[in-house]
C-alpha positions in Angstrom: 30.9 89.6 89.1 33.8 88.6 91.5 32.9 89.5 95.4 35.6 90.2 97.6 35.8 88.3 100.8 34.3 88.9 104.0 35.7 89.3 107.3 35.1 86.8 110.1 37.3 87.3 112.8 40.5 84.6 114.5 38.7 82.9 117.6 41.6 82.3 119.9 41.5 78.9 121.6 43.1 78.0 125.0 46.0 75.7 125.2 49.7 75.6 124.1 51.2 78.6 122.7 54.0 77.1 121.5 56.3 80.1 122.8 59.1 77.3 123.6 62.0 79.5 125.8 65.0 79.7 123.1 67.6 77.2 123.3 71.2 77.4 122.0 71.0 76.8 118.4 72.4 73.5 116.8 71.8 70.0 117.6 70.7 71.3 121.1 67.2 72.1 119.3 66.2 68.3 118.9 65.9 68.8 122.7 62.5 70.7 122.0 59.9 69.0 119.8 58.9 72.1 116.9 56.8 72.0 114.1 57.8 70.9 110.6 56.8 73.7 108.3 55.9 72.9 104.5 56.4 76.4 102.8 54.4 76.4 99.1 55.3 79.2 96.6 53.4 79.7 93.6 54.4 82.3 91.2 52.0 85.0 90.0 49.0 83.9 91.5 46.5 86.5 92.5 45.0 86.4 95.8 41.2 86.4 93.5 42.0 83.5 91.9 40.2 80.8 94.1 36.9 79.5 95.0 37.0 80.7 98.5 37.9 84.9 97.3 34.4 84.6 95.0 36.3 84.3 91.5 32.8 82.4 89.4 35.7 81.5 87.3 37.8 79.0 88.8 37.8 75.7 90.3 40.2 75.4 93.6 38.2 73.1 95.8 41.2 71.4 97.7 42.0 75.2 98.5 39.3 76.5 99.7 38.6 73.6 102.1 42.6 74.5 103.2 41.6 78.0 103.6 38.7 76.9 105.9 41.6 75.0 108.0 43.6 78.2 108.2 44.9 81.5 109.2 44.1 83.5 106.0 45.5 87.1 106.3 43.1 88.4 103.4 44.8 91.5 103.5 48.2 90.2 102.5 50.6 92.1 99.7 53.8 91.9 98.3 55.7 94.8 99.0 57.5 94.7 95.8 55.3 92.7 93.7 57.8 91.1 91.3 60.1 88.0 91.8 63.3 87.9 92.6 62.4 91.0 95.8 59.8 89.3 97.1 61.6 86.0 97.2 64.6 87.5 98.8 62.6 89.4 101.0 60.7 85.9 102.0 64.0 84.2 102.8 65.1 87.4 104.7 62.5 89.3 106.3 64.0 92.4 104.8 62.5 94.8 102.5 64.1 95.2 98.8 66.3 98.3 100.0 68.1 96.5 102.8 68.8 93.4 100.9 69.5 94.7 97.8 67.1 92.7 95.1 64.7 95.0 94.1 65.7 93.4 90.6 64.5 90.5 89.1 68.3 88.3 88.3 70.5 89.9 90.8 72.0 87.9 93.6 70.8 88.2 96.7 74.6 88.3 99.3 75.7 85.0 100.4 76.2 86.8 103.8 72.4 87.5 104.4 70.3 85.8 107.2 68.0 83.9 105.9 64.7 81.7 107.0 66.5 78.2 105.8 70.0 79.1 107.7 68.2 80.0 110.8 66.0 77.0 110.8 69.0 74.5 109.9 71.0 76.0 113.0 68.4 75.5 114.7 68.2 71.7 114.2 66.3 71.6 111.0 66.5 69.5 107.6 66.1 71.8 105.1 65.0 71.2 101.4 64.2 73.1 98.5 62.5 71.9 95.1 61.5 74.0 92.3 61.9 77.8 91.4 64.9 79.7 93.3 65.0 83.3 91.3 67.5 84.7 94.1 70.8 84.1 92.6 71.1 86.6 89.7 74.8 85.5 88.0 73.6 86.0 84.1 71.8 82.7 83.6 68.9 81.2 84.9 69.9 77.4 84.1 73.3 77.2 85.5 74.3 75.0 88.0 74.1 76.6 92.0 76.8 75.8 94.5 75.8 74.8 98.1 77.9 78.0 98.8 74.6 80.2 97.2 71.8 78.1 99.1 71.6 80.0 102.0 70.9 76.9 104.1 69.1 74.5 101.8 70.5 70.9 101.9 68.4 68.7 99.8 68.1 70.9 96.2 66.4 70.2 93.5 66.1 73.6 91.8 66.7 75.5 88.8 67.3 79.9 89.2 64.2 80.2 86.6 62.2 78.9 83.7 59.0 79.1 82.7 58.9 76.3 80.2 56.9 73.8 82.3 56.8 71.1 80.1 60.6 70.8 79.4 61.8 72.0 83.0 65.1 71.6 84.1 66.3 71.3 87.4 70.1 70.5 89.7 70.9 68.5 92.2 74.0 68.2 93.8 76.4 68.3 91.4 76.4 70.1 87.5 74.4 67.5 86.0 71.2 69.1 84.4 68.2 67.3 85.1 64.8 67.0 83.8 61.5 67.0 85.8 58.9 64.4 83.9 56.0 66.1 82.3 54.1 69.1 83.5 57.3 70.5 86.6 54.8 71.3 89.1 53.1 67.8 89.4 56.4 66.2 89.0 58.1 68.7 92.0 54.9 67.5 94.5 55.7 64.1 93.9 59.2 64.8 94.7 58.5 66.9 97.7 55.7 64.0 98.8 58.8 61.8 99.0 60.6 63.7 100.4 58.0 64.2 103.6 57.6 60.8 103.5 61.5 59.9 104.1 61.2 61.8 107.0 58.1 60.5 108.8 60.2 58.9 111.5 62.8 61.2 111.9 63.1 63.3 115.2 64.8 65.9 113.7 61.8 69.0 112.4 61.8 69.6 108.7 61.8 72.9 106.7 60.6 71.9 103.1 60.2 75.1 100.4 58.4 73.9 97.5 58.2 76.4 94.6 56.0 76.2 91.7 56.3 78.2 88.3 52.4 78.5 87.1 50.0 79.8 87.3 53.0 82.4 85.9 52.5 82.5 82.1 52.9 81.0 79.3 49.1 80.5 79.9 48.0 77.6 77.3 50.8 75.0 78.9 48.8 73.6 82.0 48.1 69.1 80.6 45.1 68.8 78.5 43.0 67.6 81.0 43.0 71.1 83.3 42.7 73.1 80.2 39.3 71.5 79.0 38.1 72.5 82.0 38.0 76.2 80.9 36.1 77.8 77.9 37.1 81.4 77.1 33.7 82.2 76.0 32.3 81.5 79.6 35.0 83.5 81.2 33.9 86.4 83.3 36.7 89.2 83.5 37.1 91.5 86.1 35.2 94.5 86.1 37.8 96.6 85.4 38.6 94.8 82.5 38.1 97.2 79.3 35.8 95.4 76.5 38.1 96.3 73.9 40.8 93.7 75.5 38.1 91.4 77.2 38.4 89.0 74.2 42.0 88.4 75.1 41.7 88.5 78.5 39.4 85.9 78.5 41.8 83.6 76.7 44.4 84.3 78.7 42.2 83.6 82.3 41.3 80.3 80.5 44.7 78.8 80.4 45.6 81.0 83.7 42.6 79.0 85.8 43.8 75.7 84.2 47.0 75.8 85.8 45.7 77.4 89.1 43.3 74.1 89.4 46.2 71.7 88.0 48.0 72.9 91.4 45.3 73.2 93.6 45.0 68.9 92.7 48.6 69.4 93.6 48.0 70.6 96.8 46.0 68.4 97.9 48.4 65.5 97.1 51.0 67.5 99.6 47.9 67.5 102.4 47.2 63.9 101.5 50.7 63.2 102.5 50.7 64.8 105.4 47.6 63.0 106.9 48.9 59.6 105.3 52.1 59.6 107.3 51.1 61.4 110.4 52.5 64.3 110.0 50.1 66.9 109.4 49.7 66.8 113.4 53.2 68.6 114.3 53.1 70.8 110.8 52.8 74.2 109.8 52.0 74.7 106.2 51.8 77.9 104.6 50.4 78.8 101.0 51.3 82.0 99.2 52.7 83.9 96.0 55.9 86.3 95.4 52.6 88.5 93.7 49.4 89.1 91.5 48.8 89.3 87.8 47.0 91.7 86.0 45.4 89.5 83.5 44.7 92.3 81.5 42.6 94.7 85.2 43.0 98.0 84.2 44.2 97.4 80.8 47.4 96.4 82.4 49.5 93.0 82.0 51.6 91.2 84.8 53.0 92.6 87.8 54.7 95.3 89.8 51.6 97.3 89.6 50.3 98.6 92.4 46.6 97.9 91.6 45.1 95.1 93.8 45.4 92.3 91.0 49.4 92.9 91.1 49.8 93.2 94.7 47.4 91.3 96.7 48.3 87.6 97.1 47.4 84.7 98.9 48.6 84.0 102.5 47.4 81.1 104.5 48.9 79.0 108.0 47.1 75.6 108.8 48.5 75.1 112.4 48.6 72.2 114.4 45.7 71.9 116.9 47.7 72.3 120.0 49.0 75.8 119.1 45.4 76.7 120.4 45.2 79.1 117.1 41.8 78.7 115.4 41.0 79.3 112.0 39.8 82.5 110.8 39.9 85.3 108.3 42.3 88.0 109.4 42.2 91.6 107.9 45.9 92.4 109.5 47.8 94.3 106.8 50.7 91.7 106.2 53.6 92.2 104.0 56.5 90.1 102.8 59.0 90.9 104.9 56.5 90.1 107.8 56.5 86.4 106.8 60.1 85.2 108.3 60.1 87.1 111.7 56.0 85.4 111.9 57.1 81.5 111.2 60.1 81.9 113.7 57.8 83.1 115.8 55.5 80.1 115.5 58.3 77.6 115.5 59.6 79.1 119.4 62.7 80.7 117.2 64.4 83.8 118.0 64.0 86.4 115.3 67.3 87.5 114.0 67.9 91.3 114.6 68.7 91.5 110.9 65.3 91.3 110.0 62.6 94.2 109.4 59.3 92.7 109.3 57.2 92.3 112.0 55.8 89.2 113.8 51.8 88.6 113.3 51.9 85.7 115.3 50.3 87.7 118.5 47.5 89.0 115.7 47.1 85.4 115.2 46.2 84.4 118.6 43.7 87.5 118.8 46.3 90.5 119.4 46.4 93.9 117.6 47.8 94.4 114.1 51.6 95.2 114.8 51.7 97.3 111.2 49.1 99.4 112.6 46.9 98.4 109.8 48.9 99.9 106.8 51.8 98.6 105.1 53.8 100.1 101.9 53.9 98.9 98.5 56.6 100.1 96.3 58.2 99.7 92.6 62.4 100.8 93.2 62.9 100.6 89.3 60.1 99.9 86.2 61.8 97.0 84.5 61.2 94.4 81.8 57.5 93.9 81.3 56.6 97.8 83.6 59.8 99.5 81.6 59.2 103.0 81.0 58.2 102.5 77.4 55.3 100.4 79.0 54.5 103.2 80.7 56.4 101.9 84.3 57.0 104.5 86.7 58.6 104.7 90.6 56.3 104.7 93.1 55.3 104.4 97.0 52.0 103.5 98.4 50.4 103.4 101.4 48.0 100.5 101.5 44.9 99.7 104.3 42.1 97.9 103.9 40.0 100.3 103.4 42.5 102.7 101.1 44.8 102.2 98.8 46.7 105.6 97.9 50.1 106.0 95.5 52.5 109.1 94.8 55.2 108.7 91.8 58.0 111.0 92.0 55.6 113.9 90.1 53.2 113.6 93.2 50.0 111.9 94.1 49.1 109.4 91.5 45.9 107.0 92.5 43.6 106.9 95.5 40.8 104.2 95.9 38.2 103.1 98.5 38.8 99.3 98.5 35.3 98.8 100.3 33.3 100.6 98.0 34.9 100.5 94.8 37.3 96.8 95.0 38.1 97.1 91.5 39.7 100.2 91.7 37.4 101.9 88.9 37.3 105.4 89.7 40.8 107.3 91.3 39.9 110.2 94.0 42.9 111.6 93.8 42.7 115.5 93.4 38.7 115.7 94.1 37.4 118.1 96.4 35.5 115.7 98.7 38.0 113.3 99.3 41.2 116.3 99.9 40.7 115.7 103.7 41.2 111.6 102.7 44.1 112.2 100.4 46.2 114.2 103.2 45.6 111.8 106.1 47.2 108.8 103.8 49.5 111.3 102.1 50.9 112.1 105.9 50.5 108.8 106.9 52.7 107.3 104.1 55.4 109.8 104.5 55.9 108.7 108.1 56.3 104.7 107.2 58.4 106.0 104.3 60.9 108.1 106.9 60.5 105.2 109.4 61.6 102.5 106.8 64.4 105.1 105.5 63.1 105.0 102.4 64.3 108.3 100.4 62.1 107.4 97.1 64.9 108.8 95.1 64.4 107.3 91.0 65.6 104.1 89.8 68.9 104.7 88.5 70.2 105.8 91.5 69.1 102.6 93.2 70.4 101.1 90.6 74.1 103.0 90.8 74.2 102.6 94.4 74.2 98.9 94.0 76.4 99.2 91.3 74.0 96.9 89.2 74.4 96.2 85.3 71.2 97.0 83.7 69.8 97.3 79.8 67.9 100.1 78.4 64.9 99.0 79.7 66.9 99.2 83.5 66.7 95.5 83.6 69.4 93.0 84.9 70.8 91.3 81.9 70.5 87.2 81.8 70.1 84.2 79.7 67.4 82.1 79.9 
């Protein structure tokens, strides 16, 4: 059985802080020597799935030794555990109801803030390989102008696709382009060259690398990952019902083989870094836009708000001299609490259009600015959680000790993450735990009202943004 992780707490280091006073932005910036920052996005891996969280399963030893190296916030969510809002909310620091995309395939507004656009006027390259998922216009493999970029120069990217072994992908101009073989090895060779191309350069780079897998299809990761896996020595979750565990299994089989075809990935990006010097003056941050089911709870996917769907992996290796150490960090983090934090780090000034909160004070041993809850939340059940699948609106309130839920009927789910981390038995309504249920009840009304959150239903969300939706309230595209 998969054992959750154990605390051990940041040890904060003396020396530089790397609080650099603010300069005006632009080519002024070169003046002050800040950290590149290598930003890795997988899509729809769990924050389980690796050596280092106790999954028996899976085989992520270039990870785990990164995780060592890190800043892991273990507690980490995504606030809207789906795509396209966690994306947006990653390039904005906003939450899905200020920026709009709480739809997968709708644009997020050429007018937003965003991480790349602040870094670039700051004096930064900026490049972007791989997934995009933020620029809803009908298709997902049409060409993207420079206009919808939001501060990305160097592009290699395609809006979405999931076929990883036929992957398309634009550069500057129309021209559709093929990565070679399996995307995501091809994308870390691309994004290794592109490090290395910039090894001398005194200008700081911001490089977002964005892998499809482990997303499903499951069975698609090369041969030689998915040898590596046997569904008959697959050990589910606990929460995992026997009458699916036989395709669960299968599915976790091919899942694990991508997970460890990127984690070999990963280490090629770390390899680069070290070859060409420049892991000294780096930042490099792993994560996921969310979780996967893999079949917890008899459920598939995402936008859940079981820990499988929402949790995900968050990690910062520093450079030495930011006198951060390494260390597990229970903070409740949340997406939009990723932009203000890396500005933060860099000596930026955090734009006032952006909502999350900076951890980087957590980081060097201060308190939890979220207070040590954060809110998870589904605006509209679309696509894979439509109604018919038994989708639903919802708000929770999420520490890490509790996770507790209302839909628009009421309280939904309650669980004591300690005691019960697979989420098997919901307290919601029982006598013993009424005192429990009103203190996170009250206590998620007040973030709610303090994030002006009404939780009104989906179609008004919907009709407010004045969004084109299917019977199943999803955003029509093409693939």
């Amino acid at each position: 059985m998969l054992h959750f992780m154990k605390f051990h707490p940041i040890i904060v280091l003396g020396g530089i802080c790397w609080l650099h006073p603010i300069l005006s932005l632009g080519a002024a910036a070169a003046d002050v020597t800040r950290p590149n920052v290598l930003f890795v996005i997988a899509d729809q891996w769990r924050a389980h799935a690796f050596g280092f969280a106790g999954d028996p399963n899976v085989k992520t030893p270039h990870i785990d030794r990164f995780e060592r190296q890190s800043v892991n916030f273990s507690q980490a969510v995504a606030g809207t555990p789906v795509c396209s809002p966690t994306r947006a909310s990653l390039l904005t620091g906003q939450r899905p109801l200020t920026h709009g995309v709480f739809l997968n395939d709708v644009p997020l507004s050429t007018n937003a803030t965003t991480l790349p656009g602040v870094l670039k006027a700051a004096g930064y390259d900026t490049g972007c390989i791989g997934k995009w998922h933020v620029d809803g216009h009908g298709s997902r493999s049409s060409f993207i102008p420079r206009e919808r970029r939001h501060g990305f120069d160097y592009w290699k990217v395609l809006e979405c696709t999931h076929a990883y072994n036929d992957s398309a992908y634009y550069a500057d101009g129309p021209e559709k382009l093929k990565w070679e073989g399996y995307d995501a090895i091809a994308q870390t060779r691309d994004a290794q060259n592109y490090m290395r191309s910039r090894a001398q350069s005194k200008r700081p780079f911001f490089l977002w690398l964005a892998w499809g897998p482990p997303h499903n299809p499951y069975e698609t990761a090369p041969a030689k990952y998915r040898a590596m896996y046997s569904s008959e020595t697959i050990r589910p979750h606990a929460n995992v019902p026997e009458p699916v565990q036989p395709q669960a299994r299968k599915e976790l089989a091919g899942y694990y083989a991508h997970c460890t075809a990127l984690d070999d990935c990963f280490a090629d990006l770390l390899k680069t870094l070290s070859e060409t010097g420049l892991e000294t003056n780096t930042i490099v941050v792993l994560t996921s836009d969310h979780g996967d089911m893999l079949w917890s709870q008899s459920q598939q996917r995402k936008q859940r708000p079981w820990e499988e769907s929402a949790r995900v992996p968050l990690m910062f290796r520093l450079p030495s001299q930011m006198g951060i150490a390494p260390g597990r960090l229970a903070a409740t983090i949340n997406t939009e609490d990723v932009m203000p934090t890396l500005l933060s780090l860099c000596g930026l000034a955090i734009p006032k259009t952006g909502e999350g909160l900076d951890f980087s004070g957590a980081m060097r041993g201060g308190a939890d600015p979220s207070g040590g809850s954060t809110i998870i939340r589904c605006v509209v059940p679309f696509g894979e959680y439509a109604r018919q699948r038994g989708g639903r609106e919802y708000r929770a309130v999420r520490t890490a000790e509790h996770t507790y839920v209302r839909d628009l009927k009421g309280p939904w789910l309650l669980y004591d993450n300690r005691s019960d981390p697979y989420q098997l038995t919901n307290l919601v309504g029982r006598l013993p735990h009424a005192k429990l249920q009103e203190g996170l009840n009250l206590l998620l009304r007040k973030k709610l009202e303090a994030q002006l959150d009404e939780f009104q239903t989906g179609p008004h969300y919907i009709q407010k943004w004045g969004y084109a939706v299917d019977a199943n309230e999803t955003a029509r595209y093409t693939p």
